[in-house]
C-alpha positions in Angstrom: -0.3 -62.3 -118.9 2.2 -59.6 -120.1 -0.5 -57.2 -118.4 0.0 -59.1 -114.7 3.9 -58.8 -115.4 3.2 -54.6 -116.2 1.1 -54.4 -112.9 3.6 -56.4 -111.0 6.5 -54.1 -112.1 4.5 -51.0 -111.7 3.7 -52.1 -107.7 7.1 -53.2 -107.0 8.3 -49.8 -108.7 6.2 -47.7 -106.2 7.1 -49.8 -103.3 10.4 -49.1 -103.6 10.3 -45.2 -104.5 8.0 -45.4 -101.1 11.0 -46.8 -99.4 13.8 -44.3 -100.8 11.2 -41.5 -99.5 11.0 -42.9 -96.4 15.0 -42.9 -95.8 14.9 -38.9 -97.2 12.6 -38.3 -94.9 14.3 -39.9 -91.5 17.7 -38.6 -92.7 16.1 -35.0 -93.0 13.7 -35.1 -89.9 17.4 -36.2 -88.3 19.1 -33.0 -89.8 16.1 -30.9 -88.1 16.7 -32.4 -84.1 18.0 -29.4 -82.6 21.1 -29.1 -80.6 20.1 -25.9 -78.8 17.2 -24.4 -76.9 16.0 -21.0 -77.6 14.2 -18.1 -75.0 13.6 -15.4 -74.8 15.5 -14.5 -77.9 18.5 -16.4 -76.7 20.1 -19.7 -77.6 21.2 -22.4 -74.8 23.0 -25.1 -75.2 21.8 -28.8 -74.7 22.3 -29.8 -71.0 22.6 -25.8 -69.5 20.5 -24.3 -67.5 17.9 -22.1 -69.0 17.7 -19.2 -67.1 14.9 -17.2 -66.2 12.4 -19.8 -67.9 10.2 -20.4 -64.5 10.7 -19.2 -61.5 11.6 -21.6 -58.2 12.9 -23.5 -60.7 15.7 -25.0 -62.5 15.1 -25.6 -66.3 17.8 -27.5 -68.2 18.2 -27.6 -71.9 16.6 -31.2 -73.4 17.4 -32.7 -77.0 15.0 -31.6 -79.1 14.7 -28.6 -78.2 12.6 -29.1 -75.1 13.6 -27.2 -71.8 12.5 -29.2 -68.7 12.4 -27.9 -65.5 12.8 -29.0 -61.9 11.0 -27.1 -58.9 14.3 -25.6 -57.0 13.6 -27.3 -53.3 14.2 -31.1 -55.3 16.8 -29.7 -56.9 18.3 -28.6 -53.6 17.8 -31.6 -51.9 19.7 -33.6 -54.8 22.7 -31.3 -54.8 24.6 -30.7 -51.1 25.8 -27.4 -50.3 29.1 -28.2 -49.6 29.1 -28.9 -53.7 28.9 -25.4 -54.5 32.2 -23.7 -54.0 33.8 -22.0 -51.0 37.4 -22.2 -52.4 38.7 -18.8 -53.2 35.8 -17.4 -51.7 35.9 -14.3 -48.9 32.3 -14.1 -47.4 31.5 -11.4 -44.5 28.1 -10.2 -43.7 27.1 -7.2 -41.4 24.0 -5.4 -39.5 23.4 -2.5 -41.9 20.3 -0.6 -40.6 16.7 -2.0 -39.5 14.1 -1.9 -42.0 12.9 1.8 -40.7 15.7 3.4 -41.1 15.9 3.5 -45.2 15.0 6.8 -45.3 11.5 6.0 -46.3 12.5 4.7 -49.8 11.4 1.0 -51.4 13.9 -1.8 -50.6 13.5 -5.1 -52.4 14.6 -8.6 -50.8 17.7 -8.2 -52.8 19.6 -5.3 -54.1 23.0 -5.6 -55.8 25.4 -2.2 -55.0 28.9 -2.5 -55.8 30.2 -4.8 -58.2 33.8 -4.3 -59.2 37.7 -6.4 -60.2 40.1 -5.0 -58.1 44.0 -6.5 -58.3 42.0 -9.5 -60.5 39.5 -10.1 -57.2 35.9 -9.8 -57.9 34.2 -7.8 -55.4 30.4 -8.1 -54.9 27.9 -6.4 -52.7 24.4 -6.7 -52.2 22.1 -5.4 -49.3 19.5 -8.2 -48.2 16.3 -8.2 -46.2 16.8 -11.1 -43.0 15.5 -11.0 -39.6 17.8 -9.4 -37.1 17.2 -9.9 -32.9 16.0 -7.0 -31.1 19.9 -6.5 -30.5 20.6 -6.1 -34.1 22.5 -9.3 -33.9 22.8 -11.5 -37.4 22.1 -14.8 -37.7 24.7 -17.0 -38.7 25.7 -17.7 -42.4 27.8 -19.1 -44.8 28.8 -17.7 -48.5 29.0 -20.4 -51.7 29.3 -19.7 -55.3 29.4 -21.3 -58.3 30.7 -20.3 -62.0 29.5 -22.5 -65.0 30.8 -20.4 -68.1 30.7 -17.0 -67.1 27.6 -17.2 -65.0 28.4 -17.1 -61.5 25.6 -17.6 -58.7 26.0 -16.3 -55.4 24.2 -18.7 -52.1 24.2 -17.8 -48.8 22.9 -20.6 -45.9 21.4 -18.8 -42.9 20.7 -20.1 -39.4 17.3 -18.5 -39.1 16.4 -17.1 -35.7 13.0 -14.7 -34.6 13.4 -11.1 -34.2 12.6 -8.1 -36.5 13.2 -7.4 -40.0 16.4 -6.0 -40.9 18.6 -5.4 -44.0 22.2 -6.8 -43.9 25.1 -6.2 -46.1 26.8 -9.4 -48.2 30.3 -9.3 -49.2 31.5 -11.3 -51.4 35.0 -11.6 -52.8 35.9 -14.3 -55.5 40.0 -14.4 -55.3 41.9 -14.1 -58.4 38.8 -13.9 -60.2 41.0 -15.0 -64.2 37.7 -16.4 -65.8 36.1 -12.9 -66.7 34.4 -12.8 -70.3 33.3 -9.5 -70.7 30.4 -11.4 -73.6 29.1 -13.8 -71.0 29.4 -12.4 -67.3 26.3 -12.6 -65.2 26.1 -12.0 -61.1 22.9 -14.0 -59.8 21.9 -13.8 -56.1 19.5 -17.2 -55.5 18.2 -16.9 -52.3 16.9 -19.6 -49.6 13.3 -19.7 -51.5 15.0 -19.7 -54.9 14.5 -16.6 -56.3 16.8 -15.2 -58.2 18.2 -11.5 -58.4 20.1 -10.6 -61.9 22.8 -7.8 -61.4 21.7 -4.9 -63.6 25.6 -4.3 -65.3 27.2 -3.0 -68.2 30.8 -4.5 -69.6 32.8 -1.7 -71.6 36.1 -2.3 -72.1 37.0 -4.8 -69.1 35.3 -2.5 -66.7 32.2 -3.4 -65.0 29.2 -0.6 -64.6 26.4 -0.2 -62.5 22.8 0.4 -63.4 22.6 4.3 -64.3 26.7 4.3 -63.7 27.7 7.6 -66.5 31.1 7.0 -68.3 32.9 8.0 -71.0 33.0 5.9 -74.2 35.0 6.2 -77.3 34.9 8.7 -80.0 33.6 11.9 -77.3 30.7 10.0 -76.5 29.0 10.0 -72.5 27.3 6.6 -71.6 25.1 5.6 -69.3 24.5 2.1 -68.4 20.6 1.5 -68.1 19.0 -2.2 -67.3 22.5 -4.1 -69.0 22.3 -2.3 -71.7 25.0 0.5 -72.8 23.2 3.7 -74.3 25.5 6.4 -75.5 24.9 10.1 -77.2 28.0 12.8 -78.3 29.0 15.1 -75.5 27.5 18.2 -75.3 30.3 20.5 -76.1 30.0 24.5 -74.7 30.2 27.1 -76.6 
């Protein structure tokens, strides 16, 4: 008898160490949910967009660590243009030259060239193949932005029309441009298919760089800013 009342103990003993393990073991597998997703050797925030992840398509940051994407024509049915921004927002666009007279050199759908703050306006350029009438005139088009911590995307809505290929000059000007953080800025061009262009830039000391722009750093040193990154080397002194 005494032998059923040692069994009986021992059982209920286990049971409830079982139990006890079972609560460590929710309260840590809750400790390990993560509040972050990470590509690409960067972190993201839960509910931002993860950018670069797929392309034509827009990947947000999911609990648990899971990005989840979105092919960029649903996304764009779901969000109206007239949500992105317009407000503070000078847009012109201009016949710059047809695609034969380059000069013979390699012109991608999108290239950035001047991006600059100038009085606290942020000026951006960027040279875009369209298609241009046989009288080099431009089909009609509207500018939009939007900002979402630092990382401003830049739309344009074009009233397509037949003709010939052409390349056409963007201008964008984002009035009293006060949210700049030189740690986070990034200058995306999305066009109408969704892809994206990233602006090649350096930051150094409020000042905003172009790929291969040279400029003096600190401490006698010559930099060069090459694919967003800032390389530097000592000045070659003469003798």
């Amino acid at each position: 008898m005494k032998d059923n009342f040692k069994l009986i103990a021992i059982t209920i003993v286990f049971v409830l160490t079982g139990l006890v393990l079972a609560f460590i073991s929710l309260g840590d597998a809750d400790l390990d949910v993560f509040d972050y997703c990470t590509f690409d050797g960067t972190k993201f925030p839960l509910n931002e967009e993860v950018l670069g992840y797929l392309e034509g398509s827009i990947c947000i940051c999911a609990e648990g660590g899971i990005v989840e994407c979105m092919p960029l024509e649903t996304y764009e049915s779901s969000e109206e243009s007239q949500d992105l921004k317009k407000d503070g927002l000078n847009f012109e666009y201009s016949y710059l030259t047809g695609i034969g007279g380059n000069n013979g050199e390699i012109f991608f759908d999108t290239n950035f060239t001047n991006i600059s703050i100038d009085d606290e306006d942020l000026h951006i350029t960027l040279e875009q193949m369209q298609t241009c009438s046989e009288t080099n005139s431009v089909s009609e088009q509207q500018g939009f932005y939007e900002n979402v911590n630092g990382i401003i995307k830049l739309y344009n809505e074009i009233e397509p029309e037949e003709g010939m290929d052409c390349i056409i000059e963007l201008k964008y000007i984002l009035k009293d441009f006060t949210e700049f953080d030189s740690d986070k800025i990034q200058i995306i061009f999305v066009d109408e298919n969704g892809l994206q262009t990233y602006a090649s830039i350096c930051v150094y000391k409020d000042i905003i760089y172009m790929n291969e722009d040279v400029f003096k750093g600190s401490d006698d040193m010559i930099c060069i800013c090459e694919e967003g990154e800032i390389v530097c080397e000592e000045e070659l002194l003469s003798d």
